[in-house]
C-alpha positions as CSV (number, residue, x, y, z in Angstrom):
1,X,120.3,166.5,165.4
2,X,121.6,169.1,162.5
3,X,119.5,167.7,159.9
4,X,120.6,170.8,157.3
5,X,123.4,172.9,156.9
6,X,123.5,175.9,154.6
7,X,126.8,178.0,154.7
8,X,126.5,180.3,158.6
9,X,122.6,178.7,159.0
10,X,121.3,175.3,159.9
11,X,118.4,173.1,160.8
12,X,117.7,171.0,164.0
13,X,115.0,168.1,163.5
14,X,113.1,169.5,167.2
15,X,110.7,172.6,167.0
16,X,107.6,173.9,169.7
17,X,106.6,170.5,170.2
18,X,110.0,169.7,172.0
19,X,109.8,173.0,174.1
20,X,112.6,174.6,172.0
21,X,111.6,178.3,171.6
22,X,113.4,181.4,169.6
23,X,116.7,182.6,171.3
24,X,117.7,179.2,172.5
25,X,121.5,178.3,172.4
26,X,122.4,175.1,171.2
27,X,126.2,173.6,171.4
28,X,126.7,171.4,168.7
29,X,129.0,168.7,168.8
30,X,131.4,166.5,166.5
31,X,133.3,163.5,167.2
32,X,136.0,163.6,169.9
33,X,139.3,161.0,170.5
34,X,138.3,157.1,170.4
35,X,137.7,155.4,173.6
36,X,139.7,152.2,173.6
37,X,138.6,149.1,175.2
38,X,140.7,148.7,178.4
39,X,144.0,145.9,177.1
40,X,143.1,146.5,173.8
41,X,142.9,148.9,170.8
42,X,139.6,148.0,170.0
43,X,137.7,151.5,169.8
44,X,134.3,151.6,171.6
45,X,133.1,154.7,171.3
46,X,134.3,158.4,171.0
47,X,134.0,161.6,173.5
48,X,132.1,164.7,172.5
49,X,134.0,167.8,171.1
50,X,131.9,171.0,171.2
51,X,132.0,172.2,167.9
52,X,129.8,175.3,167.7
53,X,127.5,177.7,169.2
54,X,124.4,178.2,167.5
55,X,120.9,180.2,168.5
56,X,117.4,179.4,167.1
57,X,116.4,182.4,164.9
58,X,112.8,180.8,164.3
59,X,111.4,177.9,166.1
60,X,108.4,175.6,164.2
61,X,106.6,173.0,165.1
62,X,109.3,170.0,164.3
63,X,112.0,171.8,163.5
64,X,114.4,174.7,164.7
65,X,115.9,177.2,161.7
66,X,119.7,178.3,163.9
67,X,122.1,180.6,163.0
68,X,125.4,180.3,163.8
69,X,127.1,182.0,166.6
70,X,130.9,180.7,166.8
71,X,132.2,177.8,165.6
72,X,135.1,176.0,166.2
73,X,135.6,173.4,163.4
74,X,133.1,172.1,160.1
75,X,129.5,171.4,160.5
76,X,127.4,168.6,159.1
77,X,124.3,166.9,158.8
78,X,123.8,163.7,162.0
79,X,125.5,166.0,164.7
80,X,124.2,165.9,167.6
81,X,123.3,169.4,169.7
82,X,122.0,169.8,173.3
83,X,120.6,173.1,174.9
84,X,122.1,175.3,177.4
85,X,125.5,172.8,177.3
86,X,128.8,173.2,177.9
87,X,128.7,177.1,177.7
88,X,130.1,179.4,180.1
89,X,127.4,181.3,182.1
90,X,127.3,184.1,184.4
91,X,124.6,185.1,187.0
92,X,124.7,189.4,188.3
93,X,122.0,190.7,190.3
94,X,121.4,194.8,189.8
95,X,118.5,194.3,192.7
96,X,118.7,195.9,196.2
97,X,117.2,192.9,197.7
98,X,119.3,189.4,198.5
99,X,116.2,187.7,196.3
100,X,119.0,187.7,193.5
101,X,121.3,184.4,195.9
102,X,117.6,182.1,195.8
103,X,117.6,182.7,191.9
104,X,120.9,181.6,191.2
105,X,120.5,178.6,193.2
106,X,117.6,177.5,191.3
107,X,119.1,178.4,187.9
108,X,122.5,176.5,188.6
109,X,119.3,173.5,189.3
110,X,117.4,174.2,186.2
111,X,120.6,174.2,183.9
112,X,123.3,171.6,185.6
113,X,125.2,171.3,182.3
114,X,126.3,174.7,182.0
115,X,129.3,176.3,183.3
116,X,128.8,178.1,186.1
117,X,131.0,181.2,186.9
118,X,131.6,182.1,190.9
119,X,129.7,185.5,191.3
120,X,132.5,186.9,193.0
121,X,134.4,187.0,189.7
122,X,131.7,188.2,187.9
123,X,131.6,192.3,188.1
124,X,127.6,193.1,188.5
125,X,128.0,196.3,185.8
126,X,128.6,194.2,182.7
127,X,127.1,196.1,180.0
128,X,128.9,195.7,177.0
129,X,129.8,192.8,174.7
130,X,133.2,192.8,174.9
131,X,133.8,192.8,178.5
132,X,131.4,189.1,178.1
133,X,134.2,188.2,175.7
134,X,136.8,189.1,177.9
135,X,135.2,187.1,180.9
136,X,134.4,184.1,178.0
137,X,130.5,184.4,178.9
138,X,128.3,182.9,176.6
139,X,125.3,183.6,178.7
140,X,124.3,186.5,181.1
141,X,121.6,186.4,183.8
142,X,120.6,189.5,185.1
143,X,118.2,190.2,187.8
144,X,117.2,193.8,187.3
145,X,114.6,196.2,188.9
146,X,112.1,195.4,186.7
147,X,112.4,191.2,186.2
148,X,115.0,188.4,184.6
149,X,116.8,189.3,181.6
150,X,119.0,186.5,179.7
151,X,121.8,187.7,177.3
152,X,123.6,185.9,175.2
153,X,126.7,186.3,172.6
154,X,127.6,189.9,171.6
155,X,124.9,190.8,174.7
156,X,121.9,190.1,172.4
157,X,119.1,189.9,174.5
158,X,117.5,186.4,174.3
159,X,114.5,186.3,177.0
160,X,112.8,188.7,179.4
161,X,110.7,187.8,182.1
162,X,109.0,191.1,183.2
163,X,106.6,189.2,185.8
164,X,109.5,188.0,188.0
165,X,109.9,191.3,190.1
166,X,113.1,191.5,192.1
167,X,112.4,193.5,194.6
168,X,110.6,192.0,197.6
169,X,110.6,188.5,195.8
170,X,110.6,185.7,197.8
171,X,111.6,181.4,196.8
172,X,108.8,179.5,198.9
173,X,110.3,176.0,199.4
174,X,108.8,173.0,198.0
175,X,107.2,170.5,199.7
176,X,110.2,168.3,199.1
177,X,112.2,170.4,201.4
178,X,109.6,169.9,204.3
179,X,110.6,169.8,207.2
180,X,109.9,166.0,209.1
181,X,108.1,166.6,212.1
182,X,109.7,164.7,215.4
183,X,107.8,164.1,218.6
184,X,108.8,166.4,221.2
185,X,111.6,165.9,223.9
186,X,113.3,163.4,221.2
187,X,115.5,165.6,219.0
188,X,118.5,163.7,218.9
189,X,117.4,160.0,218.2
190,X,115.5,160.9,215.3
191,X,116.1,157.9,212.6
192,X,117.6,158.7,209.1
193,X,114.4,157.1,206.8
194,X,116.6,156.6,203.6
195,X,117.8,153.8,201.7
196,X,121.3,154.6,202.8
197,X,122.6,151.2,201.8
198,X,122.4,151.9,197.6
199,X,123.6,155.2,197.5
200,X,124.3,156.9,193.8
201,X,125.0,160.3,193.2
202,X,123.3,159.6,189.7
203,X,120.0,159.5,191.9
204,X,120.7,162.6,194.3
205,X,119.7,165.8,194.2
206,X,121.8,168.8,193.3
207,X,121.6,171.6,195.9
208,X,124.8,173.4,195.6
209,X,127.6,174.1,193.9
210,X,130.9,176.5,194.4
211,X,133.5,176.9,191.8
212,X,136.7,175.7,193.1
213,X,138.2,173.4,195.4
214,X,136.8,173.3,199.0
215,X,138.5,171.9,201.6
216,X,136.1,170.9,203.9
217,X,131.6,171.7,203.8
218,X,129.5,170.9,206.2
219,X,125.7,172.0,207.4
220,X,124.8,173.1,211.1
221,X,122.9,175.2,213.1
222,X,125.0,178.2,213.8
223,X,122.9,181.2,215.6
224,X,119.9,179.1,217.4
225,X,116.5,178.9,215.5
226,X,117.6,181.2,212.0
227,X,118.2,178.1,209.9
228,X,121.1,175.4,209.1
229,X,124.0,177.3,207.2
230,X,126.5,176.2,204.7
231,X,129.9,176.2,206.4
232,X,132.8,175.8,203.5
233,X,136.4,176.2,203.6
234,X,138.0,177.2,200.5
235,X,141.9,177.4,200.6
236,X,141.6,181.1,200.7
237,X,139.3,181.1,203.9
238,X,136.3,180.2,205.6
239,X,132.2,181.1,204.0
240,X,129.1,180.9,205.9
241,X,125.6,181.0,204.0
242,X,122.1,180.2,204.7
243,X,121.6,176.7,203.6
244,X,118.9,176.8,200.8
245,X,117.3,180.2,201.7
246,X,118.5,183.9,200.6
247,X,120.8,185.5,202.2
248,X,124.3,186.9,201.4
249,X,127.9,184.5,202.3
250,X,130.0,186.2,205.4
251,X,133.8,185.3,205.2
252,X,136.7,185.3,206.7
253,X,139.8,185.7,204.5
254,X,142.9,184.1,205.3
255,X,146.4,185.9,204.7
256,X,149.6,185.0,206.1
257,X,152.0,181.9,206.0
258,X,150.4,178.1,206.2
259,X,147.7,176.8,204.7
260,X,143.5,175.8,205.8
261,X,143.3,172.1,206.7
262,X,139.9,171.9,208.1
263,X,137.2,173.4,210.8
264,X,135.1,172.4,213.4
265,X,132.0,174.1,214.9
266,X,130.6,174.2,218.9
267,X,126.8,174.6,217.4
268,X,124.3,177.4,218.1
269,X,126.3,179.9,219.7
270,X,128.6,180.2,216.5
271,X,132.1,179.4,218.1
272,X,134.5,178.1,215.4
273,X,137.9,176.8,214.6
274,X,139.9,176.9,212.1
275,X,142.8,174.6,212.3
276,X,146.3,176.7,210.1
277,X,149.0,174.1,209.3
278,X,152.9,176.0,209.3
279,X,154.6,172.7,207.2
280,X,157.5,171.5,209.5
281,X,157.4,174.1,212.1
282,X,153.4,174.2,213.8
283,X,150.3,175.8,214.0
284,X,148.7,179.3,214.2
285,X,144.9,177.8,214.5
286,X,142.5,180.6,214.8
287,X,139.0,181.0,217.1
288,X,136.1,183.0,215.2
289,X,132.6,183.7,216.2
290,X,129.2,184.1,214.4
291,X,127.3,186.3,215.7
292,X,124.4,188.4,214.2
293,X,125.8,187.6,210.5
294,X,128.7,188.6,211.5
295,X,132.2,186.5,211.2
296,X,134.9,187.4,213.4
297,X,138.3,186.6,214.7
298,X,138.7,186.3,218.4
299,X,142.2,184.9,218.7
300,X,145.1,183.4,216.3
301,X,148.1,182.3,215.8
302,X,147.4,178.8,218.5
303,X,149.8,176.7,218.5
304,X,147.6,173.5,218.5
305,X,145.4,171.7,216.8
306,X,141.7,172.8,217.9
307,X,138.3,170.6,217.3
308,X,134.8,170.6,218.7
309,X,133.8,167.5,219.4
310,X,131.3,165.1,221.2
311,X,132.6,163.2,223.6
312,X,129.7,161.8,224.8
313,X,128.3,160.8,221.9
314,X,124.9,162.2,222.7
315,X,124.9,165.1,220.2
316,X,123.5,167.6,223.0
317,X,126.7,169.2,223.9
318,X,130.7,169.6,221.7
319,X,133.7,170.0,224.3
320,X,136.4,172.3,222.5
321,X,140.0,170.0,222.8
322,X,143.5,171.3,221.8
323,X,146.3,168.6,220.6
324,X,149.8,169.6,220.9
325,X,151.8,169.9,217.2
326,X,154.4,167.1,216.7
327,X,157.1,167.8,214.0
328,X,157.1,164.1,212.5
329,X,154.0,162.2,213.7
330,X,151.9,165.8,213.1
331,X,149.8,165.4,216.0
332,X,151.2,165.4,219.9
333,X,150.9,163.1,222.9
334,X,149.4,166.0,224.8
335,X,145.3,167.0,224.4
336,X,143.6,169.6,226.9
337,X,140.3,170.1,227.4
338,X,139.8,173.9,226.7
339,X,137.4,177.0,226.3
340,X,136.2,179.4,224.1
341,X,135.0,183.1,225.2
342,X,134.8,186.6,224.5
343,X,138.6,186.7,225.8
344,X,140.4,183.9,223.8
345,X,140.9,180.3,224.2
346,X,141.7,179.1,227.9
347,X,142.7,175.7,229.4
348,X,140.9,173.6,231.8
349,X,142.6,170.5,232.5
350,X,145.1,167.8,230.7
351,X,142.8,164.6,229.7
352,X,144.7,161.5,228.5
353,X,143.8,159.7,225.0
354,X,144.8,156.7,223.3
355,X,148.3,156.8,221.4
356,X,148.4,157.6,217.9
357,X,144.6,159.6,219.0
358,X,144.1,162.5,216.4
359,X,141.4,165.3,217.5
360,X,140.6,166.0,214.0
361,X,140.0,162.3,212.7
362,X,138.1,161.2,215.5
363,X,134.5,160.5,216.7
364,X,132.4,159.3,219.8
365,X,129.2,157.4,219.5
366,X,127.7,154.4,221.2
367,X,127.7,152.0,218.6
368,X,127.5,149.1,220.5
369,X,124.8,150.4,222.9
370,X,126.3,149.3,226.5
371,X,125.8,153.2,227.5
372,X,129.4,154.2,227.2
373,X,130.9,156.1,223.7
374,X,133.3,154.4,221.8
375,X,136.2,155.9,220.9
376,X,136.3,155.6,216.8
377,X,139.8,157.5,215.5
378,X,142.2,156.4,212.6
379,X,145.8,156.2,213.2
380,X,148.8,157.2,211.3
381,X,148.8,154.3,209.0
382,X,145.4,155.3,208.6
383,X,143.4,152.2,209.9
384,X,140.0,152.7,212.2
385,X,140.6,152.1,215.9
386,X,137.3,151.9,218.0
387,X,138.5,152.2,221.8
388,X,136.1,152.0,225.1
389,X,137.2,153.5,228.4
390,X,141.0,153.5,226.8
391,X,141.0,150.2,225.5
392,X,140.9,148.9,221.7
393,X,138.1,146.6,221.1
394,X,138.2,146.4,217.4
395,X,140.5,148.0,214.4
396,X,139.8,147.5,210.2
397,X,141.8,145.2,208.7
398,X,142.9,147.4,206.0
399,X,143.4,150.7,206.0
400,X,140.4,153.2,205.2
401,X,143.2,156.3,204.3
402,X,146.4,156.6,203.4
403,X,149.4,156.5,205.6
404,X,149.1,159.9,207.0
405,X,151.8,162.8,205.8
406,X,151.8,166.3,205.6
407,X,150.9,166.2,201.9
408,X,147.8,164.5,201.9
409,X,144.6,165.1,202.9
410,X,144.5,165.2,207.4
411,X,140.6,165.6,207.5
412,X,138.1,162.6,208.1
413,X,135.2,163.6,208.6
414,X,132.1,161.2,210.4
415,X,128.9,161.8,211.4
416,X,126.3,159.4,213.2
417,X,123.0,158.1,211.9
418,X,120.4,155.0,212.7
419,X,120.7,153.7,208.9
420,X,119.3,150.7,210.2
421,X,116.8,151.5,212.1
422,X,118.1,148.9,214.8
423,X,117.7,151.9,217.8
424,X,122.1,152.2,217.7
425,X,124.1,154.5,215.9
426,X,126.2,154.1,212.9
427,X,129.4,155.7,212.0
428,X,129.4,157.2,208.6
429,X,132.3,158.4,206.9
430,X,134.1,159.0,204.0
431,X,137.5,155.8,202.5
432,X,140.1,157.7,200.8
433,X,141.4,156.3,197.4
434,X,144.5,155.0,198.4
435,X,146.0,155.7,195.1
436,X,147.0,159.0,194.3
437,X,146.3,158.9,190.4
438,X,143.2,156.9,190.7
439,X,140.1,158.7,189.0
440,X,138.0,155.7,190.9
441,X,137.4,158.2,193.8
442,X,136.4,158.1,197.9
443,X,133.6,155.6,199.3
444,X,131.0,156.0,201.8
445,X,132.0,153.8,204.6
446,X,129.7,152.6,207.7
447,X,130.7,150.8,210.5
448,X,127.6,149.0,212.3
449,X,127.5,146.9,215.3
450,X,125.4,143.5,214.2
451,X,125.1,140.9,216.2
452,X,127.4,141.2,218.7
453,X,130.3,142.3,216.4
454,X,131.9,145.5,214.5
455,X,131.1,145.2,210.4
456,X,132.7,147.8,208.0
457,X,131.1,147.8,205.0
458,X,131.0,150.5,201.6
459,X,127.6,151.7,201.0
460,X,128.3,153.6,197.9
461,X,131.0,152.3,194.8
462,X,133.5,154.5,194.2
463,X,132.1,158.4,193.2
464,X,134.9,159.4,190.6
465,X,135.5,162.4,193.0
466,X,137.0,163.3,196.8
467,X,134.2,163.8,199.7
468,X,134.8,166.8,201.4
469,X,131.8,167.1,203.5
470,X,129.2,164.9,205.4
471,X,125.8,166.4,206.5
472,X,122.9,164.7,208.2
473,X,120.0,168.1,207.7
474,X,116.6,167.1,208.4
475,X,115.8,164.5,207.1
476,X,118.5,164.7,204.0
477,X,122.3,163.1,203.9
478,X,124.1,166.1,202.2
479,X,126.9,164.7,200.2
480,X,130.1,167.5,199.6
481,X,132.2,165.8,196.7
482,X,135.0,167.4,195.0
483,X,134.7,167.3,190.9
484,X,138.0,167.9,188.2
485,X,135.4,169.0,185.2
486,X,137.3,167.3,182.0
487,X,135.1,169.8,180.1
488,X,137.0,173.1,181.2
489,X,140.8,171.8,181.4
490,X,140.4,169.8,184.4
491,X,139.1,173.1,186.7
492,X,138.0,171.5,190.0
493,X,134.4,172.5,191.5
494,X,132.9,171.4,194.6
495,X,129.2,170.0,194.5
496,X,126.4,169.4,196.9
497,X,124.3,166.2,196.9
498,X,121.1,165.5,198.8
499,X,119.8,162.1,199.3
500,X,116.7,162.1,201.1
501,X,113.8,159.8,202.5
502,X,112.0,157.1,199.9
């Protein structure tokens, strides 16, 4: 709290004892527009407004003497400040090595409540104060030759840390990130050991974040033992980068008419589709390959809509299939069974799937454990179907997305996971918010087979935001989610969750 205020210099009522040390920033805040009682004008509380910027000149036991760095309105005594909050921040790295990726990772950790720029709109020879103002950086971190500087307004320079050295410097996991040891030969039916069924993002783990929108995350194994990878499409193309580890993104950048709608991968030999939506008229999907940290197009311009995918439900091997493009119901009565190589796409044979099937809103798992995949896919009117051997055994009573359409969102993601712990998989996957203008969000959805019957249940409440991605690394459900941040105009960024074992 301000507890003084003396005309451009103020006191804070925390000091040493509270961890607060000279060169901190502080935003301060005032109050904000009521919140109103839902039906009624009672007022309940107000919002925050960031007020001003102020840094901590000399830092005492129980107190903090602050001077005044910008301010946006008066100041006065019972405000309320936080450190490192709601200020724009800016990570370069002036080191040869790729150290500088780890780092940033583990900052955006350290200090959530900043605002993160992309580094890719960050130049890395910033070295004046008014090109921070221009970019509307509050904070600088640089990784230089010699250790971790951290500038702030007018490029003052707040803290050094000379014994980080960049070059050669390695992140060593923690033992959090272990890796859970399986017995041998039993890869795939590995159980998910986490209290699945009371999810909250308010008890996850935050171990990503991009600025923007993404249209689709997940996290596989793309080149054989070299890691999982984060695999994100962003409306201006796909990104690959080592999932928690250094390393520098490879991307492939889209240009041309249509627009991204999703991806799939085949697994470690890096074969991957993009799926490029032409409204009204078609497709002109595209086949890429990751090799060596390398992304690269093999063919484009298909005229279908292309997915990996497991048909038998075993997770050991993904059949590539192509669906023919339908003007009005978006996807075709005709699905091939193809292959990817060196040369292009080729086609195998003609294979014959329930009507209203989608290739990109579909799954195969044994559920019900009678040794034959079930069939789960949701249909234009966006209720689940599960099918067996071609015919429906059981469909939702309501629908788990809206009636589908060009304009909204075609992806539905699912993966499969023992949650519990019943020796049967379980279909996870995302509910879209059926109403357009709702700020309650997407669910997590399972469907389980218990006793003797299909059950559809939500294991999370609403998350206030739109899942984009569903991961099942290690031992860890990675959560993608979608985020409009109210605290810089409504700019959208996309965040990574973990949830992993009790």
């Amino acid at each position: 709290m301000v507890i003084k205020v003396s005309g451009h210099s103020l006191m804070l009522d925390n000091g040493k004892a509270n961890g607060v040390n000279t060169g901190d920033l502080f935003e301060v805040y005032g109050r904000g527009s009521p919140v109103l009682k839902s039906n009624s004008k009672e007022v309940i509380g107000y919002l925050k407004r960031p007020l001003a910027i102020i840094r901590v000149t000399r830092a005492e036991d129980n107190r903090s003497i602050c001077k005044v760095v910008a301010a946006k309105g008066p100041l006065a005594v019972g405000q309320p400040a936080m450190r490192y909050s709601d200020m724009t921040a800016a990570f370069v790295s002036r080191s040869r090595s790729d150290s500088g990726y780890g780092l940033l990772r583990k900052l955006q950790g350290l200090f959530p409540d900043l605002i993160w720029l992309n580094p890719s709109d960050v130049p890395s020879d910033i070295v004046d104060s008014q090109s921070m103002k221009t970019l509307g950086i509050v904070l600088l971190f640089a990784l230089e030759p010699d250790g971790l500087k951290v500038y702030g307004p007018d490029l003052a320079l707040l803290h050094k840390y000379p014994a980080f050295k960049a070059e050669g410097a390695t992140f060593p996991r923690s033992n959090f990130w272990k890796k859970e040891q399986r017995p041998a030969g039993s890869s795939n039916s590995w159980k998910f050991k986490t209290n699945i069924r009371g999810l909250n993002l308010a008890d996850a783990h935050l171990v990503g974040r991009l600025s923007g929108e993404a249209i689709q995350i997940d996290i596989l194994n793309l080149d054989g033992g070299r890691g999982p990878k984060v695999v994100y499409l962003l409306p201006s193309g796909i990104y690959i980068s080592p999932y928690r580890r250094q390393g520098r993104p490879v991307s492939y950048i889209f240009s041309g008419p249509g627009h991204l709608v999703n991806f799939s991968v085949s697994g470690p030999d890096g074969w991957i589709v993009v799926n490029v939506l032409l409204d009204g008229v078609g497709m002109r999907s595209m086949l890429l390959s990751y090799q060596d940290s390398t992304l690269s197009l093999i063919q484009g311009n298909v005229n279908l809509w292309l997915a990996f995918v497991d048909r038998d439900g075993n997770k050991r091997k993904r059949s590539l299939l192509g669906q023919s493009f339908d003007v009005n119901a978006m996807f075709g009565p005709r699905v091939y069974l193809m292959k990817a190589s060196r040369k292009g796409l080729s086609y195998t044979k003609a294979i014959k799937e329930p009507s209203g099937f989608s290739v990109i809103r579909s799954s195969w798992s044994d559920l019900n454990g009678d040794g034959s995949p079930e069939l789960c896919t949701i249909d234009r009117r966006g209720r689940l179907l599960v099918y067996e051997k071609k015919q429906l055994l059981w469909s939702s009573p309501d629908p788990v997305s809206p009636e589908l359409s060009k304009d909204d969102r075609l992806l539905k993601g699912f993966i499969s996971l023992d949650i519990n712990k019943n020796g049967l998989p379980d279909l996870l996957f995302s509910e879209v918010s059926k109403d357009k203008t709702s700020l309650t969000g997407d669910s997590l959805m399972v469907l389980e087979w218990i006793a003797g019957e299909y059950v559809l249940k939500a294991i999370t409440p609403p998350v206030g935001a739109h899942i984009c991605g569903l991961a099942a690394v290690q031992n860890q459900l990675v959560l993608g989610v979608v985020w409009q941040d109210p605290r810089v105009g409504g700019r959208k960024e996309s965040l990574l969750y973990s949830f992993c074992r009790d």
